[in-house]
C-alpha positions as CSV (number, residue, x, y, z in Angstrom):
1,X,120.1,-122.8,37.1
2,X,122.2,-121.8,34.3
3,X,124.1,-118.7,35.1
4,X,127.0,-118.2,32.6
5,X,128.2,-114.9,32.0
6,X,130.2,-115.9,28.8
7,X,130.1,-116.0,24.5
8,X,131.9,-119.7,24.8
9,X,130.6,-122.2,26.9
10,X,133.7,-123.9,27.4
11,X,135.7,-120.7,28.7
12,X,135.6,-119.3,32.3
13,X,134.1,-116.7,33.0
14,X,135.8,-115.2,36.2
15,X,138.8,-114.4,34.1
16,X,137.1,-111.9,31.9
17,X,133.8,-111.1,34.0
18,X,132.7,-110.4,37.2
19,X,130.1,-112.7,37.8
20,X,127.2,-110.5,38.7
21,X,124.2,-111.0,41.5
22,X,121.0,-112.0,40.7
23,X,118.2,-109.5,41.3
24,X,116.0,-111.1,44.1
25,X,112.9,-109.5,43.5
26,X,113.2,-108.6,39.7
27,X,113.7,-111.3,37.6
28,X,111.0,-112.7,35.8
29,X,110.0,-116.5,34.8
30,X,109.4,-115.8,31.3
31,X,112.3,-112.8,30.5
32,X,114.4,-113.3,27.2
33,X,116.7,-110.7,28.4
34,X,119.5,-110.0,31.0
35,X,120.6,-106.4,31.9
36,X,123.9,-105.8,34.0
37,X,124.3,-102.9,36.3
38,X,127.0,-103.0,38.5
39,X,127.2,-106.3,40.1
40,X,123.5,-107.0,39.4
41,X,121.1,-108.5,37.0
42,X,117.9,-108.6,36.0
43,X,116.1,-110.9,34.0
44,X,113.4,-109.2,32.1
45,X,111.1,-108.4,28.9
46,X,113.5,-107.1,26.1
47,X,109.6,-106.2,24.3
48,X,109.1,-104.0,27.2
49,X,112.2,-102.0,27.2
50,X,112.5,-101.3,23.8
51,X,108.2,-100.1,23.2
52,X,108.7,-97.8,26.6
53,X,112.5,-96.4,25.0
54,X,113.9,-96.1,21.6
55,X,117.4,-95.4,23.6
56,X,117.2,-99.3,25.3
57,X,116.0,-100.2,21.9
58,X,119.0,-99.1,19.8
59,X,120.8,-100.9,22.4
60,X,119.0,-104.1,21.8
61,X,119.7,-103.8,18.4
62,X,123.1,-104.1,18.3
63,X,123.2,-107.2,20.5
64,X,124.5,-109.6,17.6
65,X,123.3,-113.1,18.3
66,X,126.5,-115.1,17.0
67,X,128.5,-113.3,19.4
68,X,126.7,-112.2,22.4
69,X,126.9,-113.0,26.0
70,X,124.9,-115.1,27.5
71,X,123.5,-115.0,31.6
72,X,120.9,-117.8,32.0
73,X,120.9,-118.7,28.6
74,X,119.4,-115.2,27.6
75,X,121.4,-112.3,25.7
76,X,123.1,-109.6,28.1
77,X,122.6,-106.0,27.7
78,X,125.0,-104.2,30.0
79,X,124.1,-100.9,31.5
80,X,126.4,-98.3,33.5
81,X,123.6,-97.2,35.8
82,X,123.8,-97.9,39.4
83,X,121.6,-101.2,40.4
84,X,119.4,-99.8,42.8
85,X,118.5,-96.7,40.4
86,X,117.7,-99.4,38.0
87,X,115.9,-101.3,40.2
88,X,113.3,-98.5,40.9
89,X,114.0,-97.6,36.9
90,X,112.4,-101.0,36.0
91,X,109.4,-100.8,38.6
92,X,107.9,-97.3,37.4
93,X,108.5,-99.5,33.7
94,X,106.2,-102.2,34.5
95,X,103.8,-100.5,36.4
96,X,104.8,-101.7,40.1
97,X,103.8,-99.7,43.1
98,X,106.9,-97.8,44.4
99,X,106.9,-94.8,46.6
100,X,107.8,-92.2,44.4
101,X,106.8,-89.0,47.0
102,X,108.7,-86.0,47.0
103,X,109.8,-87.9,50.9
104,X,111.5,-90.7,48.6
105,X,113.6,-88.3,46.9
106,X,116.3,-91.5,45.7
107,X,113.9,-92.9,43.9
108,X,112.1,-89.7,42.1
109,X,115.7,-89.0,41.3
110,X,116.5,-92.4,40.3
111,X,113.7,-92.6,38.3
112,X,113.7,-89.1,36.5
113,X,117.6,-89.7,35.9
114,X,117.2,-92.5,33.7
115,X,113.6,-91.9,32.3
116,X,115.4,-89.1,31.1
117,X,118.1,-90.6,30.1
118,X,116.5,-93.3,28.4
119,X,113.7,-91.1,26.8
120,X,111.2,-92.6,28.5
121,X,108.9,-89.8,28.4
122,X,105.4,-90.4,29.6
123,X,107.3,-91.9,33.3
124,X,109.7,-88.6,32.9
125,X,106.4,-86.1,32.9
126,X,105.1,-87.8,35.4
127,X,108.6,-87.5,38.0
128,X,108.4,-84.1,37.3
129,X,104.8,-83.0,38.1
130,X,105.5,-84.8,41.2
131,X,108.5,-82.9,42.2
132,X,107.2,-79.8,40.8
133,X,104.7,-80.1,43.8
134,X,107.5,-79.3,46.1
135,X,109.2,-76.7,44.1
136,X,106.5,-75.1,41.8
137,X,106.3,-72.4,39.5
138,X,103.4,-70.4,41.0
139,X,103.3,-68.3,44.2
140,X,100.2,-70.1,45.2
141,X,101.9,-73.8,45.1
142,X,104.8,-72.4,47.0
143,X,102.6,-71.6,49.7
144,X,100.8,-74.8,49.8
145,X,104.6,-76.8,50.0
146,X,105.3,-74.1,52.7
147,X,102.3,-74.6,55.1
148,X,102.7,-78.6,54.6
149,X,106.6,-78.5,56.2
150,X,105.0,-75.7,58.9
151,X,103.8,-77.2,62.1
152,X,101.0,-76.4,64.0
153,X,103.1,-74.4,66.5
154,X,104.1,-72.5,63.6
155,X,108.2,-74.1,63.4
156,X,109.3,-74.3,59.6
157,X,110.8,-77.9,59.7
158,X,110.8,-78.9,56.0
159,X,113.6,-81.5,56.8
160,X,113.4,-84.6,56.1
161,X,110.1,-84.1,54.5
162,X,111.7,-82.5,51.6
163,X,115.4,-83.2,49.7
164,X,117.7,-80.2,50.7
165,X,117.7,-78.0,47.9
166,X,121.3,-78.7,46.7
167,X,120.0,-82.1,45.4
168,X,117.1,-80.0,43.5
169,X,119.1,-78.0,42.0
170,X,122.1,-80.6,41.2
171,X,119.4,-82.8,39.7
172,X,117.7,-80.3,38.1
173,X,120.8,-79.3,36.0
174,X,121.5,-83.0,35.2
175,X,118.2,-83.6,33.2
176,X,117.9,-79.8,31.9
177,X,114.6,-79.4,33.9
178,X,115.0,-75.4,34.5
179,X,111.3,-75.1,35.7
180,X,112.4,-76.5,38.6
181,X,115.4,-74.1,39.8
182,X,114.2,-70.5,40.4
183,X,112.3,-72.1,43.5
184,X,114.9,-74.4,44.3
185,X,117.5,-71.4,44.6
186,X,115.0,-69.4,46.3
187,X,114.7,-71.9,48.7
188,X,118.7,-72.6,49.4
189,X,119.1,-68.5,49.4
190,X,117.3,-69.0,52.6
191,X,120.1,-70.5,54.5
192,X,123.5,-68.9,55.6
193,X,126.4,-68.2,53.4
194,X,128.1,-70.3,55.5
195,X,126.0,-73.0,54.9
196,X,126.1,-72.3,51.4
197,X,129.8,-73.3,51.2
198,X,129.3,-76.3,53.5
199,X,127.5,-78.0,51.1
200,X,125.0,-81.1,52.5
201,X,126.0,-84.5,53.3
202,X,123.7,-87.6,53.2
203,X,124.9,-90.8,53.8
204,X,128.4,-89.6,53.9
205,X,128.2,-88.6,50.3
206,X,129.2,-84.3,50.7
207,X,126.9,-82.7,48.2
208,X,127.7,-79.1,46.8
209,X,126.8,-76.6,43.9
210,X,128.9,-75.9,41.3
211,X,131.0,-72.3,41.5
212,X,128.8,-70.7,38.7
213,X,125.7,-71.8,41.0
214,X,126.8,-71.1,44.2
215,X,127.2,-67.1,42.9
216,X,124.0,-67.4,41.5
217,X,122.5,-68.1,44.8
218,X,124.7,-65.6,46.5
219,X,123.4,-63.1,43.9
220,X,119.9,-63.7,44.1
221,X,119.9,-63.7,47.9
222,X,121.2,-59.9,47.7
223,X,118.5,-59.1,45.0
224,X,116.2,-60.5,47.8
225,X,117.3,-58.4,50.9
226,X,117.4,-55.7,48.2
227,X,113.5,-56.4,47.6
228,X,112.3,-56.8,50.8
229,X,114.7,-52.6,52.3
230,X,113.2,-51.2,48.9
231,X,109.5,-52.6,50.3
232,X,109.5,-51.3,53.6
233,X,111.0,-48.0,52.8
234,X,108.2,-47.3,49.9
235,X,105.6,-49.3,51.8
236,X,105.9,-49.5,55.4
237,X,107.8,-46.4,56.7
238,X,105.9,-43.2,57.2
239,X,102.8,-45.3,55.5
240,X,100.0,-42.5,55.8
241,X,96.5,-43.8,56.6
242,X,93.8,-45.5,53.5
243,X,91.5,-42.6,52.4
244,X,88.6,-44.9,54.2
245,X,90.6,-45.4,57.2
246,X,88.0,-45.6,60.5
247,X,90.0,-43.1,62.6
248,X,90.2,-40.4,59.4
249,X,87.9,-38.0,61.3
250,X,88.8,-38.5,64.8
251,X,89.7,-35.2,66.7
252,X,92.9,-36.5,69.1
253,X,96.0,-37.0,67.1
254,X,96.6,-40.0,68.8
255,X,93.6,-41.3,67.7
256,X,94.0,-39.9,64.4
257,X,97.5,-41.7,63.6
258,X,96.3,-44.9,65.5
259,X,96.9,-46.5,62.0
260,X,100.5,-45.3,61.3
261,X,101.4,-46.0,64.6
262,X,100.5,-49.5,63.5
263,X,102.0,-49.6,60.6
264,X,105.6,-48.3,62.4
265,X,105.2,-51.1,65.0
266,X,105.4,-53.2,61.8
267,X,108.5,-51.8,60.4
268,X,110.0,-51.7,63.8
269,X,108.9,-55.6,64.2
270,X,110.3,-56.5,60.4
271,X,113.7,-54.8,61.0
272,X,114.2,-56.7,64.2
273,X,112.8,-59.9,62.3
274,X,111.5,-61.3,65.5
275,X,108.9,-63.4,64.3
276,X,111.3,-65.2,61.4
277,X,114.3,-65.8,64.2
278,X,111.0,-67.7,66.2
279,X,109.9,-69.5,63.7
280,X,113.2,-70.5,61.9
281,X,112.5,-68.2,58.7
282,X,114.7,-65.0,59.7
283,X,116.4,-65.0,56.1
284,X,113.2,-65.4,54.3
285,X,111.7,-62.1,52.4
286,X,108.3,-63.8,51.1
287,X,107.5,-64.8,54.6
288,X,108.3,-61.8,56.3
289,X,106.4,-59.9,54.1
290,X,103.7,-61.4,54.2
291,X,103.8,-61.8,58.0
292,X,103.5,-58.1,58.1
293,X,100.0,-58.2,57.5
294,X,99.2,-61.5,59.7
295,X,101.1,-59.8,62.9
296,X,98.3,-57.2,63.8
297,X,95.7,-60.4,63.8
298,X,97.3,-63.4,64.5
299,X,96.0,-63.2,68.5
300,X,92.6,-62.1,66.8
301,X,89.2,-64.4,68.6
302,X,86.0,-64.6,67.4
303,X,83.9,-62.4,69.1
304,X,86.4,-60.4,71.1
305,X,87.6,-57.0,71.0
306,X,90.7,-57.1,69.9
307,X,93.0,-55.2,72.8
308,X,96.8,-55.2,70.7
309,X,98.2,-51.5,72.1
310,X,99.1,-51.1,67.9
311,X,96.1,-52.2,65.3
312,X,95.2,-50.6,62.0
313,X,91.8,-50.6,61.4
314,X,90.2,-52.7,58.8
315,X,90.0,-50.4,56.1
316,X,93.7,-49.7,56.8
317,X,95.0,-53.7,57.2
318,X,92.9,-54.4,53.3
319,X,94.7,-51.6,51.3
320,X,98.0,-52.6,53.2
321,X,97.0,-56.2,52.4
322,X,96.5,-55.9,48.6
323,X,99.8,-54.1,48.5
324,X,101.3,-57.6,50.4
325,X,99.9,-59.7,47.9
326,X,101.2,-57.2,45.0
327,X,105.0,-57.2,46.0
328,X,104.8,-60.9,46.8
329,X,103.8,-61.9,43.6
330,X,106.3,-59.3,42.0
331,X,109.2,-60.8,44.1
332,X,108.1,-64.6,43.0
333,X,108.5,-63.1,38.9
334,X,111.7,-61.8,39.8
335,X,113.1,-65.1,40.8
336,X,115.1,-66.7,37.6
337,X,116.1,-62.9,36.6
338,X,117.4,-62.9,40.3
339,X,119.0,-65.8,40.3
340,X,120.1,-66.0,36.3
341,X,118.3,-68.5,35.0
342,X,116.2,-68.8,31.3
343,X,112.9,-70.1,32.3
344,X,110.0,-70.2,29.7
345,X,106.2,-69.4,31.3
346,X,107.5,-69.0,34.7
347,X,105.0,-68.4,37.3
């Protein structure tokens, strides 16, 4: 097989050229074009590239044929991208099954990196819906990517399931996709200052934010904390009973303030942050929050009187619940003014 890498037949080509690799799964019979990348080529459609980009097409179109280089006897476009990026780059192009889960994150990052670069926009949309599964723009989303990285003892383990969110966010700036970021930062405020400046390694490559984004974080996580005092002081402490509550016309006091006495086992549980330390969440607001309300049921059976020594009653838990749902949803619109960032038709 003819592989010169070289515009004169006659010259050799190891003393300009690296003679690259040949792609073993991606070279096709009938391709009229070879791309470099790195020490790798592949032999492919140039039809293909340039309908899918106008970017790989204005490329093409500079490729002179007097004076090209020629790699099996076919014109040689020569690409900066890393090979295996390219590599899952070319299989989203023609339509190959690839595992492109938000599990895989190198290849959805491969692939959004140079859809984007190349302005191949359908295969762009389409990388980011998938991420945007894992970090959405709605409350409701949030939750669902939440309960699917929560195991059924209730442990939040959303490693390796997810990409840590450094990557998110590091990605995220690279392709200007901000609708990703406010819950990418909400997600990394989550984890220790300490942790924060460590950064996160992966295959011995160290990963960190930029300064300006690593403030941000450390911003928004105080915004955060902020939220969730200002919550339990209006909400929580000294809460007086719903105007339905069960025990409104009880004669005992102590059966009369059954509900707040609930309701200050709650704040007393909340400040200690028991439940969050247990479950690996102790530095998440949303959770806690809305833990609050699941604590006085979560030991609940059908059919059973319920014996905790501290219960509101119904009427009590649904007012206190609607409140929950209120400040949770307020704290997920707060997110990009916490954390400084322009997002359009956030959540």
């Amino acid at each position: 097989m003819d592989t010169e890498f070289s515009s004169n037949r006659h010259a050799t080509p190891t003393e300009e050229y690296q003679v690259p690799v040949r792609h073993p799964e991606l070279c096709f019979d009938d391709g009229n074009l070879a791309v470099v990348t790195d020490s790798q080529y592949f032999v492919v459609h140039r039809g293909l590239l340039s309908r899918h980009s106008s970017v790989l097409d204005s490329h093409l179109a500079a490729i002179r044929k007097g004076d090209a280089r020629l790699l099996e006897g076919h014109a040689v476009l020569a690409l900066d991208d890393r090979a295996d990026d390219f590599a899952h780059f070319l299989r989203a192009l023609y339509g190959f099954s690839y595992d492109n889960s938000v599990g895989n994150f190198p290849v959805a990052s491969a692939i959004l990196r140079l859809a984007t670069k190349y302005e191949v926009m359908g295969l762009r949309e389409t990388a980011v819906r998938n991420l945007s599964l894992s970090w959405p723009a709605t409350l409701e989303l949030w939750e669902l990517r939440e309960k699917a990285v929560t195991t059924a003892e209730g442990m939040y383990s959303p490693r390796p399931v997810l990409a840590h969110p450094i990557m998110i966010i590091n990605l995220a700036r690279e392709i200007g996709e901000n609708k990703l970021l406010p819950s990418a930062f909400y997600d990394l405020s989550r984890y220790l200052p300490s942790q924060l400046m460590e950064g996160h390694v992966v295959d011995g490559v160290h990963h960190h934010l930029a300064d300006d984004d690593l403030c941000r974080v450390l911003r928004g996580k105080e915004q955060g904390a902020r939220f969730f005092s200002t919550f339990i002081v209006t909400e929580l402490e000294a809460r007086g009973p719903s105007v339905h509550c069960l025990h409104r016309n009880e004669v005992q006091p102590a059966l009369k303030r059954a509900c707040q006495m609930a309701f200050e086992a709650v704040t007393f549980e909340l400040i200690r942050d028991v439940n969050g330390m247990v479950c690996n969440r102790n530095t998440d607001p949303l959770f806690t929050i809305s833990e609050s309300v699941l604590m006085q049921t979560r030991d609940d059976q059908p059919g059973v009187e319920n014996k905790a020594a501290y219960r509101a009653c119904e009427a009590c838990r649904l007012d206190y619940a609607a409140v929950v749902q209120a400040a949770r949803e307020e704290f997920w619109r707060q997110l990009p003014a916490w954390f400084e960032l322009e997002v359009k038709n956030w959540a």
